[in-house]
DSSP file (Angstrom, degrees, kcal/mol; ACC not computed):
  #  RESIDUE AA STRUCTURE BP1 BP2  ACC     N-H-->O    O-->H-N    N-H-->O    O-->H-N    TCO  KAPPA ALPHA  PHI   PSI    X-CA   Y-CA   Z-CA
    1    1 A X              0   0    0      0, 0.0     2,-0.5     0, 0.0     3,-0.1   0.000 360.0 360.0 360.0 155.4  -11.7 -177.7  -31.7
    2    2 A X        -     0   0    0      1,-0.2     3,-0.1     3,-0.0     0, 0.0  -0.764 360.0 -98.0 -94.2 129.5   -9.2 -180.2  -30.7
    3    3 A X        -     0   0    0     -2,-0.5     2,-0.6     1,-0.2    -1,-0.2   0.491  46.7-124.5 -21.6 143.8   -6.1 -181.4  -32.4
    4    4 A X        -     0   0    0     -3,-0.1     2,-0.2     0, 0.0    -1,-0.2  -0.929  14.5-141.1 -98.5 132.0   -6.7 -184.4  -34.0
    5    5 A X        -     0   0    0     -2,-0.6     2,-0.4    -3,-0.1    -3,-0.0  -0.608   8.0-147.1 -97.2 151.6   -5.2 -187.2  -33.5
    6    6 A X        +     0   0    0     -2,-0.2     2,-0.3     0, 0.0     0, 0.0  -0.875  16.2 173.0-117.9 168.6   -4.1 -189.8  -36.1
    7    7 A X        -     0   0    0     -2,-0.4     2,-0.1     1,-0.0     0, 0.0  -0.941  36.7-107.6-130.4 151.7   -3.7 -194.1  -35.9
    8    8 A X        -     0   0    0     -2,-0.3    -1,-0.0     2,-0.0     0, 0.0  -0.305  36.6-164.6 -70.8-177.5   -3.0 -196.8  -38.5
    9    9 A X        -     0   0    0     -2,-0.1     2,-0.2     2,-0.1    -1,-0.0  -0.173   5.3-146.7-164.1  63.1   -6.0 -198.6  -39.1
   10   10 A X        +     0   0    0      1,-0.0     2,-0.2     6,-0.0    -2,-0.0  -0.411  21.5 169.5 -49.7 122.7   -6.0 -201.9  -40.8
   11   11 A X        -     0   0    0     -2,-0.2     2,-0.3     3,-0.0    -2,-0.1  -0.546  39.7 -95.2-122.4-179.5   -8.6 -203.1  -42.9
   12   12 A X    >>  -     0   0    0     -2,-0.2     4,-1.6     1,-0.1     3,-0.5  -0.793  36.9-125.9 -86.4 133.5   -9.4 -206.2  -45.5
   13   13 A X  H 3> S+     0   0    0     -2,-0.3     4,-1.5     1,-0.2     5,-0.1   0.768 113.5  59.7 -54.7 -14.3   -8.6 -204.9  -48.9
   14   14 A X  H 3> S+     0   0    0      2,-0.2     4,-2.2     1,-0.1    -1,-0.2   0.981 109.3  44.3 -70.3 -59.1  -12.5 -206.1  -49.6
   15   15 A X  H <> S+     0   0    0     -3,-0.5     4,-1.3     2,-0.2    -2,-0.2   0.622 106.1  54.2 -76.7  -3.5  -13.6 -203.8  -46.9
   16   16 A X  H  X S+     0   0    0     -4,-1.6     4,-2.0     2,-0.2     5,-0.3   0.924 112.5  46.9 -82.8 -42.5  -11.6 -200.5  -47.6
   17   17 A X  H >X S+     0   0    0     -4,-1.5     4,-1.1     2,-0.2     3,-0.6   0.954 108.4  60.8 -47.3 -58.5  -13.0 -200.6  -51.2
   18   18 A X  H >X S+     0   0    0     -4,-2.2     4,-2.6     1,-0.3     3,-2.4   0.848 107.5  38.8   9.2 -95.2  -16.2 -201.2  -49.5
   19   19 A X  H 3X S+     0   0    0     -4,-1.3     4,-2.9     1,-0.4    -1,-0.3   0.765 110.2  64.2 -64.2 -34.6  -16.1 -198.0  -47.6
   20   20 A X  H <X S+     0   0    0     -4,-2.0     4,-1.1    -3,-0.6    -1,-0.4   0.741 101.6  45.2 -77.4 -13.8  -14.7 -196.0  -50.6
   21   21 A X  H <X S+     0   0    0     -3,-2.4     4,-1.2    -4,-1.1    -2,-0.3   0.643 110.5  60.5-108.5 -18.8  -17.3 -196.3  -52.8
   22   22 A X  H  < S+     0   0    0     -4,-2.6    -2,-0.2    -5,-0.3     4,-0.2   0.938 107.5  50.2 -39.0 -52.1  -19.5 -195.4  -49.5
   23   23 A X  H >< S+     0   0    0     -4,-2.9     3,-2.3     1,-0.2     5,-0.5   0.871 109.0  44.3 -40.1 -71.4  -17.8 -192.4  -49.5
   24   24 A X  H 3< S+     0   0    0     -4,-1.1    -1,-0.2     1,-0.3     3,-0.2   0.649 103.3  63.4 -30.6 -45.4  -18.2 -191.5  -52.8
   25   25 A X  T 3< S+     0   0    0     -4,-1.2    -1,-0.3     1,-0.3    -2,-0.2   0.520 115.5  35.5 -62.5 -18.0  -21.8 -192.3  -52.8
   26   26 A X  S <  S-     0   0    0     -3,-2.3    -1,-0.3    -4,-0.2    -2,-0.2   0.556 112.8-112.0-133.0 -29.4  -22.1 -189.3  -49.9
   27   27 A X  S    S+     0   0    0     -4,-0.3     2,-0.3     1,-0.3    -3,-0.2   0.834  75.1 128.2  31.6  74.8  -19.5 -187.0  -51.4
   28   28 A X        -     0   0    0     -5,-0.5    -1,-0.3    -8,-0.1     2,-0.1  -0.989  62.8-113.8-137.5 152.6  -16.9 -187.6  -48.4
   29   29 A X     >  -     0   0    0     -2,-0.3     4,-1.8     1,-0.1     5,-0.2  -0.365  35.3-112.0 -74.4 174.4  -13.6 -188.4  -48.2
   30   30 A X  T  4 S+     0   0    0      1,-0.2     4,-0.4     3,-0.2    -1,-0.1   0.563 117.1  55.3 -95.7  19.3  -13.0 -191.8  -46.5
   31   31 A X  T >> S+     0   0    0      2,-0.2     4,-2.0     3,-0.1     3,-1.0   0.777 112.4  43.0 -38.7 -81.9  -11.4 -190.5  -43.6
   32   32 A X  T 34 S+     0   0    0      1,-0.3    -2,-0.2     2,-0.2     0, 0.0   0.543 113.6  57.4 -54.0 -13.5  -14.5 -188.3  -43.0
   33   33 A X  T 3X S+     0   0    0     -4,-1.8     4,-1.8     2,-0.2    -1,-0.3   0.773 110.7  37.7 -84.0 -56.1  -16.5 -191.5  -44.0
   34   34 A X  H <> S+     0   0    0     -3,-1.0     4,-2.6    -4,-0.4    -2,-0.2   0.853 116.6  53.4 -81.3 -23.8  -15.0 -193.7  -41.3
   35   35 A X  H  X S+     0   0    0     -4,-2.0     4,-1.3     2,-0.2    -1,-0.2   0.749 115.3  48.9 -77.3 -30.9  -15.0 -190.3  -38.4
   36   36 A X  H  > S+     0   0    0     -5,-0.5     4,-1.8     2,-0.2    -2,-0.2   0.982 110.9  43.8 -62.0 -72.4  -18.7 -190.3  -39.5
   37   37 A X  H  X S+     0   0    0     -4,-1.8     4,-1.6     2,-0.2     3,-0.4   0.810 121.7  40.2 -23.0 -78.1  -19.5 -194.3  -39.1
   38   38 A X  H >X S+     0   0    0     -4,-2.6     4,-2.1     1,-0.3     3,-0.5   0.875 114.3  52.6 -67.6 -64.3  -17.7 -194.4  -35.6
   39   39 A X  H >X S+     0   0    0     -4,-1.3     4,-1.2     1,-0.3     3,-0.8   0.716 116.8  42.3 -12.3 -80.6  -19.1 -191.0  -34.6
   40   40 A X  H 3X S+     0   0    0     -4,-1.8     4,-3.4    -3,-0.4    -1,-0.3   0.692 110.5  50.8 -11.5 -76.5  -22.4 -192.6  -35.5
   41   41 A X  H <X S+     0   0    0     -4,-1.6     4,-1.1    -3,-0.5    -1,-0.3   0.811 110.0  53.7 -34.3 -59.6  -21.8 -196.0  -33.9
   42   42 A X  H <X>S+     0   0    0     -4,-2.1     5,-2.0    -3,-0.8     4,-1.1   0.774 114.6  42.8 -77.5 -39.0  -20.7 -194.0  -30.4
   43   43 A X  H ><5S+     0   0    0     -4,-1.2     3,-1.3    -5,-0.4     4,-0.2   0.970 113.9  48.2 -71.8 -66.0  -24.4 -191.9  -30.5
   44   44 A X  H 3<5S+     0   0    0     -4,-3.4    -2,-0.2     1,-0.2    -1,-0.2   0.760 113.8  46.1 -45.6 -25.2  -26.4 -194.7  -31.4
   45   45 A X  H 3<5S-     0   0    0     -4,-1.1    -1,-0.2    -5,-0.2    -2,-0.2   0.899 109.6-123.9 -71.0 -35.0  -24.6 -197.0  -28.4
   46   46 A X  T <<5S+     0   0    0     -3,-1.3    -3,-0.2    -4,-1.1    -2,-0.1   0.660  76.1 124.2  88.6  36.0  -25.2 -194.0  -26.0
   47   47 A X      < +     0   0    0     -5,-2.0    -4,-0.2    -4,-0.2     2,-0.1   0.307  25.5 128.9-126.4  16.6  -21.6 -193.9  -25.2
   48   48 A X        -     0   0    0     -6,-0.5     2,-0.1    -5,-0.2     3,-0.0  -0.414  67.8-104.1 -77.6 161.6  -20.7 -190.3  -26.2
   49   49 A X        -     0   0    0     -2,-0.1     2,-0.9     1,-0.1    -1,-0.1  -0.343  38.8-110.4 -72.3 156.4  -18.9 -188.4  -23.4
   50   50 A X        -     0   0    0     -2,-0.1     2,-0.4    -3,-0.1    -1,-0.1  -0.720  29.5-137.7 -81.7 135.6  -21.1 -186.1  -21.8
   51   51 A X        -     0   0    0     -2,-0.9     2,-0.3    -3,-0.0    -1,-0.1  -0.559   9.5-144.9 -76.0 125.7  -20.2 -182.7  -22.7
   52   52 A X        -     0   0    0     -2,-0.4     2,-0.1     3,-0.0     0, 0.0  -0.817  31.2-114.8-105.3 176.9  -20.2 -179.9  -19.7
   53   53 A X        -     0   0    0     -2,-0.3     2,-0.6     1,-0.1     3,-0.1  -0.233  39.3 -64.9 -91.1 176.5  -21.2 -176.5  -21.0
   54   54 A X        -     0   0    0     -2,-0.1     3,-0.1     1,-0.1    -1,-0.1  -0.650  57.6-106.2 -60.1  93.3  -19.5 -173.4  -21.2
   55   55 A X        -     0   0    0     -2,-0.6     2,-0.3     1,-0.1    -1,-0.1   0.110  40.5-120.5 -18.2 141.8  -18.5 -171.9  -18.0
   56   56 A X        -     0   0    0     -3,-0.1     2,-0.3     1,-0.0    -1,-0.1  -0.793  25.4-111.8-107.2 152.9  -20.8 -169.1  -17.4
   57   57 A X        -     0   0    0     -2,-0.3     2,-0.5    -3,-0.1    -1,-0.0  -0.526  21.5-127.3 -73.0 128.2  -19.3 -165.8  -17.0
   58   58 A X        -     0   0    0     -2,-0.3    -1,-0.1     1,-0.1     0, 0.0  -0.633  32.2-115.1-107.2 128.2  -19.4 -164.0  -13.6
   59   59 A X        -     0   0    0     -2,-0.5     2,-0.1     1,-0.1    -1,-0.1  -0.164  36.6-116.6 -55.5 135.9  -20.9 -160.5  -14.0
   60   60 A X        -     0   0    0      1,-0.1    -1,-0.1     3,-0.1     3,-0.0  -0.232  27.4 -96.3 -79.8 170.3  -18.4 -158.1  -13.2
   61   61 A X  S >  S+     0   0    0      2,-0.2     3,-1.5     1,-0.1     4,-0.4  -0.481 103.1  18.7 -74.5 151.4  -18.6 -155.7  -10.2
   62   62 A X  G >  S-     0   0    0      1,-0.4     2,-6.1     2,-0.2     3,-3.0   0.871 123.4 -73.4  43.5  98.7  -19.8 -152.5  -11.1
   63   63 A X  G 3  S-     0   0    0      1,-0.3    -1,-0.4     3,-0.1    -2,-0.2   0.441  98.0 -55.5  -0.1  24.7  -21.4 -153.0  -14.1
   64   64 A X  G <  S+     0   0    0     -2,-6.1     2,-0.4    -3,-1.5    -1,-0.3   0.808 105.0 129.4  92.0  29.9  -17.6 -153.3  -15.6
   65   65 A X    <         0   0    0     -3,-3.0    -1,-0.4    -4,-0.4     0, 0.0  -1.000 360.0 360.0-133.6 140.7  -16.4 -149.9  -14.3
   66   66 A X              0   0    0     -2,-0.4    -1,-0.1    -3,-0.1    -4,-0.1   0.223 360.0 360.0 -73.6 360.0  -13.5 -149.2  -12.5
């Protein structure tokens, strides 16, 4: 997986409590709380990146013998 990156994030002290007792209510931290929400947010728009698949592997010559 890839590094994560971090940012500040300012919120209204109304809405970080908010979201911390979301958390709780789910057993998450609120990090994991807000990476859900936006996660979430980004499926439901349709705006996740498309994902390519795993390069497929090219069968070697000779069954893999020298």
């Amino acid at each position: 997986m890839a590094e994560k990156k971090s940012f500040l994030l300012r919120l209204p002290p109304e809405l970080l409590e908010d979201l911390n007792r979301w958390a709780a209510d789910e057993l998450r931290s609120l990090n994991g709380q807000i990476e859900y929400l936006l996660r979430d947010a980004v499926r439901k728009r349709g705006r996740e990146r498309k994902r390519t698949e795993p390069e497929a592997k090219e069968p070697e010559e000779n069954g893999g013998r020298l």
